[in-house]
C-alpha positions in Angstrom: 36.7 -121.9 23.4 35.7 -119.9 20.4 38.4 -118.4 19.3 40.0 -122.0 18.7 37.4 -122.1 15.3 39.0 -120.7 12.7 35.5 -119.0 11.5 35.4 -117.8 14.7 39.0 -116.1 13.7 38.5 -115.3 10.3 34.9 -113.6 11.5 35.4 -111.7 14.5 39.3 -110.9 14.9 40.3 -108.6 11.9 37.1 -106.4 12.7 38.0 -106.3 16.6 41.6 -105.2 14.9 39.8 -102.7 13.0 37.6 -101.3 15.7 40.6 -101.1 17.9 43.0 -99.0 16.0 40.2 -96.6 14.3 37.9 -96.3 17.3 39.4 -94.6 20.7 38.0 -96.6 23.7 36.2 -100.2 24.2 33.2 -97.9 24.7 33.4 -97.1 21.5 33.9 -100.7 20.0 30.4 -101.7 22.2 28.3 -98.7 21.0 29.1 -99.3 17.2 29.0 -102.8 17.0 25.5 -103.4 17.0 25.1 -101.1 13.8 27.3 -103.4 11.5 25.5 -105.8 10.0 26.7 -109.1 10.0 26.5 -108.7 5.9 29.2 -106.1 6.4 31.2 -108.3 8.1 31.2 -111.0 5.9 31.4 -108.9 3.4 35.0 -107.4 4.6 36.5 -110.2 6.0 36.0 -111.9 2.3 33.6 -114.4 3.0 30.8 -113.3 1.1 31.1 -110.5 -1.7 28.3 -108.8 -2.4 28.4 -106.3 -5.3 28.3 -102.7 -4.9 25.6 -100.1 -6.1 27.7 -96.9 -7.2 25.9 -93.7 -7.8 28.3 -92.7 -10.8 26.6 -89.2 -11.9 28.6 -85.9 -13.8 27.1 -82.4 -11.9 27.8 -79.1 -12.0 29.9 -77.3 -9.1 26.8 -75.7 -8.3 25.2 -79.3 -8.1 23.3 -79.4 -11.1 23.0 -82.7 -13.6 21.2 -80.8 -16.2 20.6 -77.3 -17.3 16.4 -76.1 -17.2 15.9 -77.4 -20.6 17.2 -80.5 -19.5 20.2 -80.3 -21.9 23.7 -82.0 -20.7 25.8 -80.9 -23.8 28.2 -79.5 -20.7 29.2 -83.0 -20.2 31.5 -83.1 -22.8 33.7 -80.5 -21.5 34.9 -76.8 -23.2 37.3 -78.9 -25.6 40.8 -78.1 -23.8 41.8 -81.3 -22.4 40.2 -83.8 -25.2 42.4 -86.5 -24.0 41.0 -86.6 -20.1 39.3 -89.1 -19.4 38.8 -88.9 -15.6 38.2 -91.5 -13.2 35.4 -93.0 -15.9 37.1 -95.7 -18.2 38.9 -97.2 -14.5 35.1 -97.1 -12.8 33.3 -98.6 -15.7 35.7 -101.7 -15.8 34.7 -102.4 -12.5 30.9 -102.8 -13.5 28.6 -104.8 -15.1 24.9 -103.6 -14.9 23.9 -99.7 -15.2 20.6 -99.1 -14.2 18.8 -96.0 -15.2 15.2 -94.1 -15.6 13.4 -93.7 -18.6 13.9 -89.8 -19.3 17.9 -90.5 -18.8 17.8 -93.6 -21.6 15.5 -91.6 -23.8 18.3 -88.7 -23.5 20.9 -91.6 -24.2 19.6 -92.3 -27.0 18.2 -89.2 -28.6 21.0 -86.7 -28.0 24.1 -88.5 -26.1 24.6 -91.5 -28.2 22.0 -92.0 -30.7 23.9 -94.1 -33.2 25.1 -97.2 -30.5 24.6 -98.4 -27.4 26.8 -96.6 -25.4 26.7 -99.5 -22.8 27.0 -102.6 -25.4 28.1 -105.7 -23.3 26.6 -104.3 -19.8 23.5 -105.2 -18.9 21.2 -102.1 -18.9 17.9 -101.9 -16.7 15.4 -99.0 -17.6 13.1 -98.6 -14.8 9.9 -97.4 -16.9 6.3 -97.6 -16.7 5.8 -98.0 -20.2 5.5 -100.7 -22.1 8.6 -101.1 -24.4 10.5 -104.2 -26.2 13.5 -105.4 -24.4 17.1 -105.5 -26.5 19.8 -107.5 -26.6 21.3 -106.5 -23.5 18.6 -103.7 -22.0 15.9 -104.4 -20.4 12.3 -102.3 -19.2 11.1 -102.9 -15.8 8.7 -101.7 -14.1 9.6 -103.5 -10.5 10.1 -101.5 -7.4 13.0 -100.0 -7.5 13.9 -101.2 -4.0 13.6 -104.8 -4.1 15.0 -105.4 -7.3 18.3 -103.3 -6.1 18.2 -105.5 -3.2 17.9 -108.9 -5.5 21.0 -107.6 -7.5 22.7 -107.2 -5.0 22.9 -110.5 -3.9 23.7 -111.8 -7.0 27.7 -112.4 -7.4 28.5 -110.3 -10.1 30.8 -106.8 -11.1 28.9 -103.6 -9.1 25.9 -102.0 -9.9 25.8 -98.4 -11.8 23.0 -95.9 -11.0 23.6 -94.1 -14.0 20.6 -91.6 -13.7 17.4 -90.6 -12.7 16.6 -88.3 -9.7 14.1 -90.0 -8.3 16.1 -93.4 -8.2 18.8 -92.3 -6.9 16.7 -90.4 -4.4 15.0 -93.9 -3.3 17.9 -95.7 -3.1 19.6 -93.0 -1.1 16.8 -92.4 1.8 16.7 -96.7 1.8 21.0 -96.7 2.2 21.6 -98.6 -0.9 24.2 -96.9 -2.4 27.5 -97.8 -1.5 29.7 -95.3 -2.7 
């Protein structure tokens, strides 16, 4: 009777197609259903897109984002390949808000970049406590961290960067809100 509506279709038969070929028994399929949420669903079967929230960092091999003195001149490389870019210019097409704390957008703009906005037509979030002046396109919050991930999220828009700041990535990390 269901499977006639073509919601029914769109919803439920690609994921059962899914589950069959990349799970190994129907066992499998009934065990991991009930941990998809029907967000993720509707999310990959195109119904709904809900923007992503990338933890986009540089570290160290030995997982380090900054040396004791907090300096991050490393990130610039030794000089011998001045032309590599990486995977950057490709990820940051695909987003449209970076969100950061306040030590790593006072390190922006004191040492990294402190003649322009290296962000200019993003819209930048610094999650502060103290009181500051928003800009043209950055703004200081002091919302929890949580909730206002979760309201972005929902809004349809490019992804979400988590540009820096150990302790948001840490929350957003123990509360499964990064993506990738």
């Amino acid at each position: 009777m269901y499977e006639k509506d073509p919601l029914y279709r769109k919803l439920f038969v690609p994921f059962v197609r899914l589950s069959l070929v990349d799970l190994p028994s129907a066992n499998s399929i009934q065990c991991c259903l009930p941990l998809v949420s029907k967000v993720s669903i509707l999310n990959y079967v195109g119904i709904i897109n809900m923007r992503k929230v990338i933890l986009y960092i540089a570290m160290s091999i030995d997982g380090y984002i900054a040396k004791n003195n907090g300096n991050v001149g490393w990130l610039v490389g030794d000089g011998s390949e001045p032309e590599a870019n990486g995977s950057y210019p490709s990820f940051y097409e695909t987003i449209d808000t970076v969100i950061m704390g306040w030590n790593t957008y006072r390190q922006i703009i004191t040492e990294l970049s402190p003649e322009k906005n290296p962000y200019e037509g993003k819209i930048s979030y610094i999650l502060t406590h103290k009181k500051k002046e928003n800009k043209a396109d950055t703004f200081f919050i002091n919302d929890d961290i949580i909730e206002f991930i979760q309201t972005l999220k929902s809004q349809s828009r490019k992804n979400i960067w988590i540009c820096g700041g150990a302790s948001i990535a840490q929350q957003l990390i123990e509360n499964n809100l990064i993506d990738e």
